[in-house]
Every structure is written in C-alpha cells, then in structure tokens.
SETI-633275 format. One record per residue: residue number from 0; residue in one letter; chain; x, z, y of N, C-alpha, C, CB in turn. Coordinates in pm, whole numbers, always signed. Each point is the difference from the previous one (the first is absolute). Glycine has a CB too. Layout:
REM residues N
n|res|chain|nX|nZ|nY|caX|caZ|caY|cX|cZ|cY|cbX|cbZ|cbY
NUM|A|A|X|Z|Y|X|Z|Y|X|Z|Y|X|Z|Y
...
REM end
This chain:
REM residues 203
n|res|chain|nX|nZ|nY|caX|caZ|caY|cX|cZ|cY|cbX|cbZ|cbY
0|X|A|+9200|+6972|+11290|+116|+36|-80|+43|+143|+29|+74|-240|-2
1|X|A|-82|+311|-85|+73|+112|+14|+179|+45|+33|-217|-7|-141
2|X|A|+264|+117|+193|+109|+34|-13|+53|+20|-95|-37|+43|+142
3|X|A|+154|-110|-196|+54|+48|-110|+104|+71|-21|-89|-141|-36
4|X|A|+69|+274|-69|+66|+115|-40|+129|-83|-69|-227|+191|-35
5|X|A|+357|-125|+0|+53|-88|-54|+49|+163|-44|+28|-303|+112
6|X|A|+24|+294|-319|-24|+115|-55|+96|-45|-98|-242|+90|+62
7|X|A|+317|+51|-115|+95|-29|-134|+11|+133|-36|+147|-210|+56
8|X|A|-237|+185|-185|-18|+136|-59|+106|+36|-160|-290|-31|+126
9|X|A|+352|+141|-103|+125|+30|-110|-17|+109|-117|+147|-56|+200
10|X|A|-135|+17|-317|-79|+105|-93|+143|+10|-85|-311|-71|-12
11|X|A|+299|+185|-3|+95|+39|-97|-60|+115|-128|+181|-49|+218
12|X|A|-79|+48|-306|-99|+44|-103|+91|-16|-128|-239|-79|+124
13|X|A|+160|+143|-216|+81|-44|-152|-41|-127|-45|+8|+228|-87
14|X|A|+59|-284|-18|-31|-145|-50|-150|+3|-70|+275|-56|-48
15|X|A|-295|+143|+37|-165|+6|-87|-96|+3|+136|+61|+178|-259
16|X|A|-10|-109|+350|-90|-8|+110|-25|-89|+73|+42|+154|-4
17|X|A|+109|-216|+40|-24|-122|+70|-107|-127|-62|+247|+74|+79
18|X|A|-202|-108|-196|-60|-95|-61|-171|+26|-21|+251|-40|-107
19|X|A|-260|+172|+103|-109|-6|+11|-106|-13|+136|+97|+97|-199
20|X|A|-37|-83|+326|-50|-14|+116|+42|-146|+18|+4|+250|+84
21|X|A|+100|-323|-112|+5|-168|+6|-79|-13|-66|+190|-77|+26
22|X|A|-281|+99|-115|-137|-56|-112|-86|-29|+62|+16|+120|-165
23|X|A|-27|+50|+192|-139|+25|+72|-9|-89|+153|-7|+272|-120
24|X|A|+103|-277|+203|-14|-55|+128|+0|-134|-26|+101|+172|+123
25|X|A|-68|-276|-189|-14|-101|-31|-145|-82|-34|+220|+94|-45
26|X|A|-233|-202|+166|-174|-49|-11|+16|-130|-91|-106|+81|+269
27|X|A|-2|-116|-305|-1|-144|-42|+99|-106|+39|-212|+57|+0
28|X|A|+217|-64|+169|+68|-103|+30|+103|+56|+67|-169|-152|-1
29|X|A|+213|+276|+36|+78|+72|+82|+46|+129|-20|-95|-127|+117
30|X|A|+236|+161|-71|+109|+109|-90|-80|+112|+37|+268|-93|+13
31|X|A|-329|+123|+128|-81|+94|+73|-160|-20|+11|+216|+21|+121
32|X|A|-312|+69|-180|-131|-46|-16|-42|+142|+41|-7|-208|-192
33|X|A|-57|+258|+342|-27|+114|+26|-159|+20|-96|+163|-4|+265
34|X|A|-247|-93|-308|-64|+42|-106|+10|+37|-98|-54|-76|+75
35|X|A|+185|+47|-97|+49|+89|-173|-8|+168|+5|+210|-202|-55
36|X|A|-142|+240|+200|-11|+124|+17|-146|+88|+38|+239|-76|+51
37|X|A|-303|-1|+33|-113|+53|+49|-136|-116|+41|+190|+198|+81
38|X|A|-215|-231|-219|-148|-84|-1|-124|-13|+117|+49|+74|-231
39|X|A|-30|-177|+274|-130|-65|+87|-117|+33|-105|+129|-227|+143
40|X|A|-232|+335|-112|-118|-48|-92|-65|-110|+22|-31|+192|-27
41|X|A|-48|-302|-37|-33|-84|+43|-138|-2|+85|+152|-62|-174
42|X|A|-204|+174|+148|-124|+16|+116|+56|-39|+126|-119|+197|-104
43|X|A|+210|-169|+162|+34|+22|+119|+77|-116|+45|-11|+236|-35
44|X|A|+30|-333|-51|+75|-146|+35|-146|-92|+0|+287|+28|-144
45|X|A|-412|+6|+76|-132|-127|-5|-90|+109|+30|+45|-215|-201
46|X|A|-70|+194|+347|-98|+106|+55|-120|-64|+85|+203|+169|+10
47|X|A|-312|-98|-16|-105|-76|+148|+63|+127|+145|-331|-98|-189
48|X|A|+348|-6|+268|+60|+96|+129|-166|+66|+25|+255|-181|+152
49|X|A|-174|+284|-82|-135|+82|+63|+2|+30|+144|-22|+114|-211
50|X|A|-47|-127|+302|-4|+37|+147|+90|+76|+3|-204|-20|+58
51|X|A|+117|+195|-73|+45|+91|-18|+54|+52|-133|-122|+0|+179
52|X|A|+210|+99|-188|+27|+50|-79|+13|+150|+32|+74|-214|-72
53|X|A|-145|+289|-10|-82|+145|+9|+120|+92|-48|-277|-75|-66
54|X|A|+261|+139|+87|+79|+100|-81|-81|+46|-125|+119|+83|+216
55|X|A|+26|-43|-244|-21|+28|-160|-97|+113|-62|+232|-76|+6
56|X|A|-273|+186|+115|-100|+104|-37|-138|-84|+17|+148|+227|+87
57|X|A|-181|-341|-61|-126|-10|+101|-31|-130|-159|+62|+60|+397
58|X|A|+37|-112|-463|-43|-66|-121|-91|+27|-101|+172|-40|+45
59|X|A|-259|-10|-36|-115|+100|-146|+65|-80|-110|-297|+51|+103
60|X|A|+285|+52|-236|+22|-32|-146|-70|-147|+2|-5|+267|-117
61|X|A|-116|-287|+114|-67|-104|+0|+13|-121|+44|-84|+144|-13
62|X|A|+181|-113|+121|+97|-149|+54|+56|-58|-44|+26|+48|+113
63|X|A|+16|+31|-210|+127|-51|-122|-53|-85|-106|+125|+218|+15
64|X|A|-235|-230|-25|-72|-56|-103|-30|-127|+18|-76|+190|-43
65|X|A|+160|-302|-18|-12|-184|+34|-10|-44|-108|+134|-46|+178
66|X|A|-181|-73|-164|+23|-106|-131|+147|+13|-43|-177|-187|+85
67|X|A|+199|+126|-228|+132|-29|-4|+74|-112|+41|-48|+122|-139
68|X|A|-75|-226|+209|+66|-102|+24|+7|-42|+98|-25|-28|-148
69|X|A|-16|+170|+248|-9|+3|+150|+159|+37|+50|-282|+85|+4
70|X|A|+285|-150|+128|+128|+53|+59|-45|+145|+100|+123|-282|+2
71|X|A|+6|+384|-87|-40|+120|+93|-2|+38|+127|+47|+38|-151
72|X|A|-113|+21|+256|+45|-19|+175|+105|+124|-10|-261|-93|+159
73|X|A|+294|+59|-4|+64|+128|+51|+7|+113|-28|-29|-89|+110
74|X|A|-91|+119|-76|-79|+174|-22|+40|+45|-152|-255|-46|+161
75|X|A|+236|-53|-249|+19|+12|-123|+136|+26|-64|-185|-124|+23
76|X|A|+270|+44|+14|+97|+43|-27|+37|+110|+54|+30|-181|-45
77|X|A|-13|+242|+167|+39|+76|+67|-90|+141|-85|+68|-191|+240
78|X|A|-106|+184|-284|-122|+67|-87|+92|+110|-153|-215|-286|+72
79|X|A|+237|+101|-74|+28|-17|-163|+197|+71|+14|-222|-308|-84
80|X|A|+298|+189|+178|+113|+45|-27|+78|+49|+139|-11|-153|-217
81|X|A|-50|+206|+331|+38|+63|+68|+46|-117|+145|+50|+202|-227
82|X|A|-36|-306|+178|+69|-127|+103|-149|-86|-15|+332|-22|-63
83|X|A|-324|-28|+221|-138|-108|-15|+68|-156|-69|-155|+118|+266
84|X|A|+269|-100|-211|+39|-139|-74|+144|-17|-10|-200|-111|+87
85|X|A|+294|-1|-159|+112|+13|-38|+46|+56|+120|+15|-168|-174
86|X|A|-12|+94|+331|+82|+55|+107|+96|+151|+6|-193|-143|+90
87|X|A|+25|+145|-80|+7|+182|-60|+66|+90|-60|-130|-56|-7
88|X|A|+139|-11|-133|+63|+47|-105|+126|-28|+6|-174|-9|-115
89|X|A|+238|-146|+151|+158|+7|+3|+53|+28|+128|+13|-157|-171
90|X|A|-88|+250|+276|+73|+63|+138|+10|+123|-100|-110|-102|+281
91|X|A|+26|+202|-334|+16|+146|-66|+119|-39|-108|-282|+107|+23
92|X|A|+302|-179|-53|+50|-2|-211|+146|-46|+43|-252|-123|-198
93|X|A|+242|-5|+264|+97|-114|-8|+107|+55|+124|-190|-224|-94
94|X|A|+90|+258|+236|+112|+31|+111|-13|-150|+46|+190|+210|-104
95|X|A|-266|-343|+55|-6|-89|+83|-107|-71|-79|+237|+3|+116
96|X|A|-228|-111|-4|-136|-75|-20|-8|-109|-80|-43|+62|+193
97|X|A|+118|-87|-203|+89|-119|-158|+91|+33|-119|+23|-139|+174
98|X|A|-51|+35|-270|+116|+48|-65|+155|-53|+5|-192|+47|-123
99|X|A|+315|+19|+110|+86|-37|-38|+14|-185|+74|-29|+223|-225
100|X|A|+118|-278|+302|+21|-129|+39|+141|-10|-33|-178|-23|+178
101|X|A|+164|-114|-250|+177|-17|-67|+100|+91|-33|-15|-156|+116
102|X|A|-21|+233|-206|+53|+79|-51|+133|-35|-106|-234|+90|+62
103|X|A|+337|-3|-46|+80|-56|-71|+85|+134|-97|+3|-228|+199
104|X|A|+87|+186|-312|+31|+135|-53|+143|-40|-57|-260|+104|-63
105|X|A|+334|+11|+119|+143|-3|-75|+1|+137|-102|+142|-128|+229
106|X|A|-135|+50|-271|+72|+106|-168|+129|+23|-21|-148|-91|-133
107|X|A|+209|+190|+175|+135|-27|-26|+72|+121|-124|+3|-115|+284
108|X|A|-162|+184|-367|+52|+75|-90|-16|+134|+16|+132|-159|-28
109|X|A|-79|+220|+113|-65|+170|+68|-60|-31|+109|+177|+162|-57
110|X|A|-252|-258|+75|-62|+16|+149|-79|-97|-10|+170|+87|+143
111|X|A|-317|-84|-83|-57|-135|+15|-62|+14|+161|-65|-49|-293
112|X|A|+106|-83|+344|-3|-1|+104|-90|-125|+82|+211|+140|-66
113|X|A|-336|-75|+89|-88|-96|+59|-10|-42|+166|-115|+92|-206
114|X|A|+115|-226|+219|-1|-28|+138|-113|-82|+33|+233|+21|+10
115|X|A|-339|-14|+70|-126|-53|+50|-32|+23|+92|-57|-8|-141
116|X|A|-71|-22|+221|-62|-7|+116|-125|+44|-22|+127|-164|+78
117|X|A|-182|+218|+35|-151|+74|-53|-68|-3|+177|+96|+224|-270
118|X|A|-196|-255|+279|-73|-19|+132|-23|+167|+30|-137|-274|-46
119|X|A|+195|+255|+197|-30|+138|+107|+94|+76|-13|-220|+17|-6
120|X|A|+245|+66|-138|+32|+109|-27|+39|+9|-125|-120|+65|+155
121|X|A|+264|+8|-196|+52|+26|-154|-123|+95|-85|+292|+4|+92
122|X|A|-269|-71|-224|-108|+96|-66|+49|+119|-75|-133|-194|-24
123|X|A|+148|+240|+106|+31|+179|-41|-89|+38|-155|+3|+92|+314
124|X|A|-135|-129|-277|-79|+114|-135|+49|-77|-104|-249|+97|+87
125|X|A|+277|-172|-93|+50|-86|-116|+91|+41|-50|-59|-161|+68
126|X|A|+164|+153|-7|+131|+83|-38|-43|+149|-45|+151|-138|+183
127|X|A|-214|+216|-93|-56|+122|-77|-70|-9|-102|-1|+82|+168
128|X|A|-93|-124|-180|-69|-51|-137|+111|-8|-106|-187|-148|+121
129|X|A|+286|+8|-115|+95|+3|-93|+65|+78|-37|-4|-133|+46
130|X|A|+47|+257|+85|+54|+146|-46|-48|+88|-135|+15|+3|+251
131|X|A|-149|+9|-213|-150|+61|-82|+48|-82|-142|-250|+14|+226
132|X|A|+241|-114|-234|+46|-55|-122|+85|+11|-91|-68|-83|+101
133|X|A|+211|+68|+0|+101|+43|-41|+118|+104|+47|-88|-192|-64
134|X|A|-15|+365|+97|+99|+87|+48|+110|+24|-7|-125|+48|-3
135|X|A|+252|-90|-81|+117|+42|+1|+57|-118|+77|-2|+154|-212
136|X|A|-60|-292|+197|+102|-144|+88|+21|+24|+152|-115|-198|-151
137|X|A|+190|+144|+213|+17|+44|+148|-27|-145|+70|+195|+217|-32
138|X|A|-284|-201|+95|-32|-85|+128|+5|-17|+78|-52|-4|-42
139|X|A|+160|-98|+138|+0|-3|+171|-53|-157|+46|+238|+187|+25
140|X|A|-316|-168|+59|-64|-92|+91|+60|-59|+122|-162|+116|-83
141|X|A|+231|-169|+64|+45|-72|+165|-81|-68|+97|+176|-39|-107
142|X|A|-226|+42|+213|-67|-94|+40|+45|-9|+187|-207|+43|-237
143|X|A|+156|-173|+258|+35|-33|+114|-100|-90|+63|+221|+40|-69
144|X|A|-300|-42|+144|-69|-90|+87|+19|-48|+146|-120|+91|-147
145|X|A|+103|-194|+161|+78|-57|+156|-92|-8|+101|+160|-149|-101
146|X|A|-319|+147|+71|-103|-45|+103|+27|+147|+93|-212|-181|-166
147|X|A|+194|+268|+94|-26|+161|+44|+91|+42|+30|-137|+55|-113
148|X|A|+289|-64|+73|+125|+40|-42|-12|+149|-30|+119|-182|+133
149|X|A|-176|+191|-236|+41|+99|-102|+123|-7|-107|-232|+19|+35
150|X|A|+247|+39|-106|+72|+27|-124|+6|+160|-49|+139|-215|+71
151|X|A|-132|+247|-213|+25|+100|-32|+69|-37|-161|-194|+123|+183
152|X|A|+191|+37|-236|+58|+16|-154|-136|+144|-59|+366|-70|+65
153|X|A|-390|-35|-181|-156|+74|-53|+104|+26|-163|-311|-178|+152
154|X|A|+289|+322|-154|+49|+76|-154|-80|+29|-57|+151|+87|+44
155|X|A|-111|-28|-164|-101|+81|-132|+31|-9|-112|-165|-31|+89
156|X|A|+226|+155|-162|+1|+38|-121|-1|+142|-4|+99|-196|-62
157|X|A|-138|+188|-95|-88|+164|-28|-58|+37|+71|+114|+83|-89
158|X|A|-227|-185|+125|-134|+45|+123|+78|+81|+183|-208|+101|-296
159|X|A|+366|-146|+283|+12|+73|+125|-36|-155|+110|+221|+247|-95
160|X|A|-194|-226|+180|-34|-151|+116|+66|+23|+98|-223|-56|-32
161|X|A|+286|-35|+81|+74|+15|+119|-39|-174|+99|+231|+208|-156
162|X|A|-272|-173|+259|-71|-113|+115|+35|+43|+108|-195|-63|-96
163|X|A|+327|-20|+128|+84|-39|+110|-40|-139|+104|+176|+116|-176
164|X|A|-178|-105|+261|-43|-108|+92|+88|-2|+117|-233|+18|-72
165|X|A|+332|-147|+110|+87|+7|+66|-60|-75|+208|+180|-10|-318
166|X|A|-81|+102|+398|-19|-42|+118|+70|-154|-3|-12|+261|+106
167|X|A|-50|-376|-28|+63|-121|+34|+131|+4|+47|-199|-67|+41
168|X|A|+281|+18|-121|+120|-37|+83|+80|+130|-69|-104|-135|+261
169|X|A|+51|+207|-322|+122|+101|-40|+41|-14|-97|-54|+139|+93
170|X|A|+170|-85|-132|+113|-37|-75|-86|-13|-184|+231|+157|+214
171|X|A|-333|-65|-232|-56|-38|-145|-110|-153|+17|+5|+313|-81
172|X|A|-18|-341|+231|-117|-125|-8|+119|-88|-21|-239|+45|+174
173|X|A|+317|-40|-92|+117|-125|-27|+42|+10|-111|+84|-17|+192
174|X|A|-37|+64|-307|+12|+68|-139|-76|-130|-82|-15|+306|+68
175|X|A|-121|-248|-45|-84|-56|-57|-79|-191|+50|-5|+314|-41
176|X|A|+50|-276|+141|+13|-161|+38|+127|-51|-55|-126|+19|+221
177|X|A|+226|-1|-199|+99|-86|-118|-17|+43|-143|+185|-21|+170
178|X|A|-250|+75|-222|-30|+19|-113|-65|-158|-94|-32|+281|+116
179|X|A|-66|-302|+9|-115|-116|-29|+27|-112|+94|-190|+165|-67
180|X|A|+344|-174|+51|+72|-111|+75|-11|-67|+102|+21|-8|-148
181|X|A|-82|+100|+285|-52|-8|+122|+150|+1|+97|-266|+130|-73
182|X|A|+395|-179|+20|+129|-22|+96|-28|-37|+138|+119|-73|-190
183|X|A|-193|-89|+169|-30|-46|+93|-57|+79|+159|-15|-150|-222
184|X|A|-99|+177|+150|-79|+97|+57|+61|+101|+82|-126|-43|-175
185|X|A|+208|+138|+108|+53|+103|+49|+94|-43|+126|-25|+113|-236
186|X|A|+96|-235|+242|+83|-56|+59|-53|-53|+140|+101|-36|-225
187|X|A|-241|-35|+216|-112|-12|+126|-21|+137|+19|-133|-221|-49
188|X|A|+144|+327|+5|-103|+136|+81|+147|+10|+49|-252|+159|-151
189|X|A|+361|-143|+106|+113|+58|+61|+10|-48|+129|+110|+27|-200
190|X|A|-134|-162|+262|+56|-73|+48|-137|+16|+86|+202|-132|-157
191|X|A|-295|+169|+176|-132|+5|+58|+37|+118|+89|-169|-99|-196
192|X|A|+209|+217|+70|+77|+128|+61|+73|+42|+145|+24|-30|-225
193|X|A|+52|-70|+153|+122|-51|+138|-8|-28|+89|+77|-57|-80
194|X|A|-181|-36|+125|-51|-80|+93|-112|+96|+46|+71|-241|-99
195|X|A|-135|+316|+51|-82|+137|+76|+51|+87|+37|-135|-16|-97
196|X|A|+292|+82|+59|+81|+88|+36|+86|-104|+136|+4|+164|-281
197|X|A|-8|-273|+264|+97|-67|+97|-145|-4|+193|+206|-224|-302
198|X|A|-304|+237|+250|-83|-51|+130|-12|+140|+38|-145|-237|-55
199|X|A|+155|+336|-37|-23|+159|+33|+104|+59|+75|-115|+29|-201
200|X|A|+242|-90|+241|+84|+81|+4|+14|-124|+164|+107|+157|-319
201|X|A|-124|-259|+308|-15|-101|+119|-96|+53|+104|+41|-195|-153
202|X|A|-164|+277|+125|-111|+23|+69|+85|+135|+116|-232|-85|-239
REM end
C-alpha cells in the first residue's frame, strides 16, 4: 500500500472556462479522470516486460517493426514514446503513480474545488498541463501527506508557478492540516510536543 497524498485542488476562472475544465476533467465514472488531461497510450498499459531496457540511442528503427497483433516490449515503447511503460509515463505527466482516488467536486459557481488522494506524491504536471490548457484560470494545489510529513501549496496561472513546500509543524503545515480536517491529529502532536519539552527541561 502506498502513502497517501491527500489534495484539494481550486480553479477559478470565468463561467466559460470553468465549465469547460469540469467537462474535460470529468471520466466515465468519476468527476476527476487524470486521463482526460494526459492519455495513457495504450502501448504502455499491454506490454511484453523486458530484462533490460536500453536506452533510447542504442534502439534500431528496425525494432520498431511488430505484428499488429503482437504486444509491444519495453525497448519499444521507450523507442516509440519515450516511457518503457505506463509507470513511467504517469511519474513524468501525472506527478504520481495512479490516478485520482475518490475524488470529489464542489461547485459552488466561481470556483471548482477538487478534493482527492493520489499515491506518494501531488500531481503537479497535471495541474500544469491544465494551466497549458487553460492559461488565464488560476490554479492552487493543496497537498498534505502524513507518512513523510510533508505538505505544500502548488500555483499556476499565465504559465507563472509558484512551489512552496512547508517545514513540519510550522504554522503553514498546521494551516494545511486543518485544512484537510486533521484537528485530531494536530491535538496528539501538540500534546507529544509537551511531553518532549516536559522530559527536556527534567533532564
């Protein structure tokens, strides 16, 4: 099982814009579909694994050349689209290794506001990507993870970016831990606090 990122991403925008990024981000079965934004090719999801995997200068043209009803290897893709296989592709694109987990969306009219979970790590290129899409909307990324205790605030509009990453325990991690309704939480570290300042000062 992986660590989980826990993420609430805020778009603002005109009414033509918004609606059109609620379209587009919207999957079959879910409000958030990081394939809507940036496509898994399917080479790279039905592959033959390969021992090795060569680099990309050392590939001859001629490698590339399969049945159509062969599954492509490694080498090949990595050939063809730069990633040997999805992994690959949604660490560069996505910023993580899954997509989107229980994702949820408030609409409240000038703002759409997504809240989900994403294994390891928030997916930044995504959000940039969506920038690329839609340069004038403004994007902030909240995210917070507990295995690592990270947290930061990921920006971007009109291609500018701003990637903030907060120290534990300081006043923007706590911020952002009650943000994503971590009370509890904050209330055990306080109290953990205490009791390390209380044996420190006993010694």
């Amino acid at each position: 099982m992986p660590n989980w990122c826990h993420n609430q991403l805020t778009i603002q925008g005109t009414d033509d814009e918004l609606n059109a990024i609620r379209d587009l981000l919207e999957g079959e079965n879910e409000v958030l579909d990081f394939e809507q934004v940036k496509p898994t090719p399917r080479d790279l999801e039905d592959f033959v694994s390969d021992t090795t995997v060569k680099n990309v200068n050392e590939i001859k043209d001629e490698d590339l050349e399969w049945q159509s009803h062969s599954k492509p290897s490694q080498e090949q893709n990595l050939k063809k689209h730069g990633f040997a296989s999805w992994y690959e592709f949604h660490i560069a694109e996505w910023g993580t290794k899954w997509n989107a987990c229980d994702p949820s969306l408030d609409d409240n009219g000038d703002r759409l506001i997504y809240t989900f979970d994403t294994a390891w790590s928030p997916p930044g290129p995504i959000v940039l990507n969506l920038s690329e899409l839609f340069p004038n909307a403004e994007f902030e990324l909240k995210y917070i993870e507990l295995g690592m205790s990270f947290a930061g605030t990921y920006s971007v509009c009109n291609s500018v970016e701003s990637d903030e990453m907060y120290d534990y325990r300081s006043k923007q991690w706590d911020e952002i831990a009650l943000n994503f309704g971590f009370e509890d939480l904050l209330e055990e570290l306080d109290k953990e606090d205490l009791v390390a300042k209380d044996l420190t000062t006993t010694q």
